[in-house]
C-alpha positions in Angstrom: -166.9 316.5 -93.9 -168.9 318.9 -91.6 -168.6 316.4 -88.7 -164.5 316.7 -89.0 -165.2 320.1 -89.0 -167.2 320.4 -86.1 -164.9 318.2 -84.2 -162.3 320.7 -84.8 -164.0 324.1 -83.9 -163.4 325.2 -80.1 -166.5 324.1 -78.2 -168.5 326.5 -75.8 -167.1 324.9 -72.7 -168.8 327.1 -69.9 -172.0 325.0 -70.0 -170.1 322.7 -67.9 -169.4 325.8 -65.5 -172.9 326.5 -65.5 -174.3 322.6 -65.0 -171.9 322.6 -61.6 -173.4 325.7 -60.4 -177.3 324.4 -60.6 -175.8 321.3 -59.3 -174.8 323.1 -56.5 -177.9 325.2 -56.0 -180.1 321.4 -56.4 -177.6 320.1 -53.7 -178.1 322.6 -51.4 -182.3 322.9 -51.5 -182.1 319.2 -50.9 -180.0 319.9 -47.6 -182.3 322.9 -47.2 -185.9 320.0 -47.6 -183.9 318.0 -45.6 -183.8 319.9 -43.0 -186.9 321.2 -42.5 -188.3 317.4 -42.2 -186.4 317.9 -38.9 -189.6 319.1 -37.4 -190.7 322.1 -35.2 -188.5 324.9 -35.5 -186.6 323.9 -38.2 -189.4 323.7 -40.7 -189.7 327.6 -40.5 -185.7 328.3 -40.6 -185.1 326.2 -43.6 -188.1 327.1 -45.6 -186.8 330.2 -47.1 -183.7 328.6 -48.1 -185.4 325.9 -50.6 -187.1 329.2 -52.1 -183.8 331.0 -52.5 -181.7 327.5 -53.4 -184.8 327.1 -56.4 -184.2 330.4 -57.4 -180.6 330.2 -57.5 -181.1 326.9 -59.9 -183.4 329.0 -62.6 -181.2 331.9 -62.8 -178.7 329.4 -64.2 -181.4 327.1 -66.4 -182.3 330.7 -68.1 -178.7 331.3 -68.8 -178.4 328.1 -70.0 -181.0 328.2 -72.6 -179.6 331.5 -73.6 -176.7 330.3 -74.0 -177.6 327.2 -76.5 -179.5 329.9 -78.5 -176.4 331.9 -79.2 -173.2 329.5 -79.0 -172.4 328.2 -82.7 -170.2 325.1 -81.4 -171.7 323.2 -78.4 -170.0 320.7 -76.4 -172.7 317.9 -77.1 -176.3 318.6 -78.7 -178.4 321.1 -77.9 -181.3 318.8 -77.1 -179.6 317.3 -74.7 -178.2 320.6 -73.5 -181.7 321.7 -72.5 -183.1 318.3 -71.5 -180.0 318.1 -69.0 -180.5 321.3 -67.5 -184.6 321.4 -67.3 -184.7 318.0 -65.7 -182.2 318.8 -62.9 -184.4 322.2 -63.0 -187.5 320.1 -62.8 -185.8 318.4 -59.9 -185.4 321.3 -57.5 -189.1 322.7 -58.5 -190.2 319.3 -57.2 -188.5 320.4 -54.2 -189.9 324.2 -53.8 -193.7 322.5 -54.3 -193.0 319.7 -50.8 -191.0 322.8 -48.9 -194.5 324.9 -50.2 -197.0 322.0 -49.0 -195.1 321.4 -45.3 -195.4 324.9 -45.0 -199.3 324.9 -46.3 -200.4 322.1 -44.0 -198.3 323.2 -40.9 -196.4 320.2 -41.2 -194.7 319.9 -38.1 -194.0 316.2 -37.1 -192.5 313.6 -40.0 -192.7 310.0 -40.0 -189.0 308.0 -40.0 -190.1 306.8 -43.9 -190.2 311.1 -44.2 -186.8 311.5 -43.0 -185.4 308.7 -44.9 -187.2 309.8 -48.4 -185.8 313.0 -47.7 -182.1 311.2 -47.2 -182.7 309.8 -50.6 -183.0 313.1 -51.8 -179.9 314.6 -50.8 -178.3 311.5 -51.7 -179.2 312.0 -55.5 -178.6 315.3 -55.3 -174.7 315.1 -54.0 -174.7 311.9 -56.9 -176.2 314.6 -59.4 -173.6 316.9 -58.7 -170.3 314.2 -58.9 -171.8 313.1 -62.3 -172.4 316.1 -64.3 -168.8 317.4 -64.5 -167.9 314.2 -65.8 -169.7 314.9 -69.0 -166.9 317.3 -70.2 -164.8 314.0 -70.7 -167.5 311.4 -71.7 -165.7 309.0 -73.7 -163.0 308.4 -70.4 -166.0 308.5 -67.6 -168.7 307.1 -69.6 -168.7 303.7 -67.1 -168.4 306.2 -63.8 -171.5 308.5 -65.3 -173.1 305.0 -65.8 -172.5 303.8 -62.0 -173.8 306.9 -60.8 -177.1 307.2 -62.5 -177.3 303.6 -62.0 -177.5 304.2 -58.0 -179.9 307.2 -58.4 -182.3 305.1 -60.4 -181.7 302.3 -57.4 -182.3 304.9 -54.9 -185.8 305.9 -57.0 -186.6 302.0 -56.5 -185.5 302.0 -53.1 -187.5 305.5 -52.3 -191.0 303.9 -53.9 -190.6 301.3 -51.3 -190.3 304.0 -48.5 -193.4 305.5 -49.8 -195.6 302.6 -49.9 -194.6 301.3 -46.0 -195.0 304.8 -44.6 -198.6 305.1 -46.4 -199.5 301.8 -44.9 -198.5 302.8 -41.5 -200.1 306.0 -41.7 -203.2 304.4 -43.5 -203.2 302.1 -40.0 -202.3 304.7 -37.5 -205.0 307.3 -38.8 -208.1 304.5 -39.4 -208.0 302.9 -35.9 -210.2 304.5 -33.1 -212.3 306.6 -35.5 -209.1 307.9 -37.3 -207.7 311.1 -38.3 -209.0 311.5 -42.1 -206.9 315.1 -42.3 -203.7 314.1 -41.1 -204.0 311.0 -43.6 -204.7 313.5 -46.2 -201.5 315.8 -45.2 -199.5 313.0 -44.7 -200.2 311.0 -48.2 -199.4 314.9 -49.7 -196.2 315.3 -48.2 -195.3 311.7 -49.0 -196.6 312.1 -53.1 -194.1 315.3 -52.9 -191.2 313.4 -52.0 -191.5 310.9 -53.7 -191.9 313.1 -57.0 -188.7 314.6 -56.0 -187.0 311.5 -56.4 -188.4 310.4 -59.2 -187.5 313.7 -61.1 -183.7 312.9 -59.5 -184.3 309.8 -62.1 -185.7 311.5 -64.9 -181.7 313.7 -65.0 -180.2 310.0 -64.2 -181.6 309.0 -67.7 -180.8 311.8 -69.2 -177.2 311.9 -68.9 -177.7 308.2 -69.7 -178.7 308.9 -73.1 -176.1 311.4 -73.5 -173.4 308.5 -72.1 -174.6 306.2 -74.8 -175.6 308.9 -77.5 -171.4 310.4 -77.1 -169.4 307.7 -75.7 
């Protein structure tokens, strides 16, 4: 009987509002990362951005958790309310920490396995942000939500693979002659940043998984 009722009750529908706007603010600090792996100049310009683009994202993460505290009728469950929103949160924090260790190590120069890694990123980001509108109708886009978590967690597979050749080329590069055991060590950093970006990218891909099979 209470389910009926609850089925009935207007839902709080602005969360869906609210998950567009971080999406938007996750999309752009991926642009922002992306563009700093451009090198020289552009690591300085861009920085600043990521900071803002992170800040933008927990603005809306605090209004979302407000906001489950103090709406009676939700559009899904709460859990999965605030797991939705603190992974994609999670996802753009993994992004302020690479922006903040380029910037620690005067990073300057990135490897082509960067660049791509970084391509991955935006890519799961602009996949992020096409998926979580789609949550207001689950039932009809449950197999397009599917698809499109389904390509970030291939993208996370795809990324790993990334990682791994452009440690063993920089393991190669930086052990011959004597090597360089500092640039190794700020190389493997940056590298273990981004590919803890991605990974966090999959960590929202499950979630609105679950809520796909949880709702649908």
């Amino acid at each position: 009987m209470l389910g009926w009722f609850h089925a009935l009750m207007p839902k709080e529908e602005r969360f869906f509002d609210l998950f567009a706007q971080h999406s938007r603010a996750v999309v752009a600090g991926a642009e922002a990362l992306r563009a700093m792996l451009n090198g020289g100049d552009a690591v300085a310009r861009n920085y600043q951005l990521v900071m803002d683009r992170e800040q933008d994202a927990d603005d809306v993460t605090r209004e979302v958790l407000i906001a489950v505290r103090r709406t009676f009728i939700t559009p899904f469950d709460r859990g999965n309310i605030r797991d939705l929103i603190t992974s994609m949160d999670n996802s753009i924090d993994q992004m302020q920490k690479t922006a903040k260790a380029v910037k620690l190590f005067e990073v300057a120069v990135f490897t082509p396995q960067m660049k791509e890694m970084a391509d991955a990123i935006v890519k799961c980001a602009r996949l992020v942000q096409e998926g979580v509108p789609l949550l207001k109708s689950i039932s009809k886009e449950a197999n397009r939500i599917s698809t499109l978590t389904a390509e970030i967690s291939a993208l996370e597979g795809r990324t790993d693979e990334m990682h791994d050749s452009g440690l063993h080329e920089l393991y190669r590069t930086n052990s011959a002659s004597g090597g360089n055991a500092l640039a190794f060590f700020v190389g493997n950093e940056v590298y273990d940043h981004l590919e803890k970006v991605v990974d966090r990218f999959d960590d929202v891909a499950n979630v609105m998984h679950g809520i796909v099979i949880e709702h649908a």
